[in-house]
C-alpha positions in Angstrom: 0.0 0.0 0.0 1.6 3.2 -0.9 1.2 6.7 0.8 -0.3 8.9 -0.9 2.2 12.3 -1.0 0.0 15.9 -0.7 0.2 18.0 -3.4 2.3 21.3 -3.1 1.0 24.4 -4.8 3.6 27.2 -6.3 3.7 30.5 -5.0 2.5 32.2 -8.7 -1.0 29.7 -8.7 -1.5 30.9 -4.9 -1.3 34.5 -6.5 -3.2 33.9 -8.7 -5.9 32.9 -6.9 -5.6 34.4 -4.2 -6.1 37.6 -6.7 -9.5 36.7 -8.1 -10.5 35.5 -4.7 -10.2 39.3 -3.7 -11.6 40.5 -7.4 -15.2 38.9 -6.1 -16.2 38.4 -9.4 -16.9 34.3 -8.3 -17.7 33.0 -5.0 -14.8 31.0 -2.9 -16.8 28.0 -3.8 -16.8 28.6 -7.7 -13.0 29.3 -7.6 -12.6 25.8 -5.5 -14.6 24.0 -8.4 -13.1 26.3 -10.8 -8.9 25.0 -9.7 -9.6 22.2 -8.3 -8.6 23.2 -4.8 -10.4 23.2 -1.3 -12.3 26.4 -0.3 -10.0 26.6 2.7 -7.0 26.9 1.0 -8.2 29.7 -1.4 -9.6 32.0 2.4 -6.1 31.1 3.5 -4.0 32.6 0.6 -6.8 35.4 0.5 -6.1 36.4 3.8 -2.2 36.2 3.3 -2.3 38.6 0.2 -4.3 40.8 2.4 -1.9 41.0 5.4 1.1 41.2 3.6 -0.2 44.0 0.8 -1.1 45.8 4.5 2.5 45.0 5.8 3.6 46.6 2.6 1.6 49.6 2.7 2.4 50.0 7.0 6.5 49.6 6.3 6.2 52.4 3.6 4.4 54.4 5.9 7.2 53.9 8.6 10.0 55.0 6.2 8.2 57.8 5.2 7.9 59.1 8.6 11.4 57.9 9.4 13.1 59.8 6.4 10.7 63.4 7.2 12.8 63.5 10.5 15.1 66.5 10.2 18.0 64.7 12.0 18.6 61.7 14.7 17.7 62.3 18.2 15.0 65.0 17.0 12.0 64.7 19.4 8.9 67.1 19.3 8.7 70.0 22.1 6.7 69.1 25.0 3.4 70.6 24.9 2.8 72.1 27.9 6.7 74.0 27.6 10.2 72.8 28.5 9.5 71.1 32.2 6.1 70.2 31.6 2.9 70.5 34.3 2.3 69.3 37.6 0.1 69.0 40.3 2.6 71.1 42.9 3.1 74.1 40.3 -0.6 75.2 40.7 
């Protein structure tokens, strides 16, 4: 009796489904029929496009804000002036 070995998927078909899985223009269930895959695969490589296209869009966002720093150590002035507010001041 041989073992039956479980089929691997590239990373390019996963695109590629994972893409029309986020178009909408068929259901998960039509795209399962459609590749001959299990619905639970294609919400699993949906969900990984999503987070890593938000990853994406988050770490340009951090350089952005890193590289409008004017120079290292920079820190914004306190708001309430140089030694700030307390209770015993008033």
């Amino acid at each position: 009796m041989s073992k039956m070995k479980r089929q691997r998927y590239s990373a390019e078909f996963k695109r590629k489904v994972a893409l029309e899985a986020i178009k909408g223009e068929l259901t998960i269930a039509q795209l399962a029929a459609k590749h001959g895959v299990h619905q639970t695969l294609i919400n699993g490589w949906k969900k990984q496009a999503v987070a890593a296209r938000l990853a994406a869009r988050d770490e340009t966002r951090t350089n952005l804000i890193l590289a409008a720093r004017p120079f290292e150590g920079w820190e914004p002035p306190h708001p309430r002036g140089e030694q700030g507010c307390t209770l015993q001041d008033r």
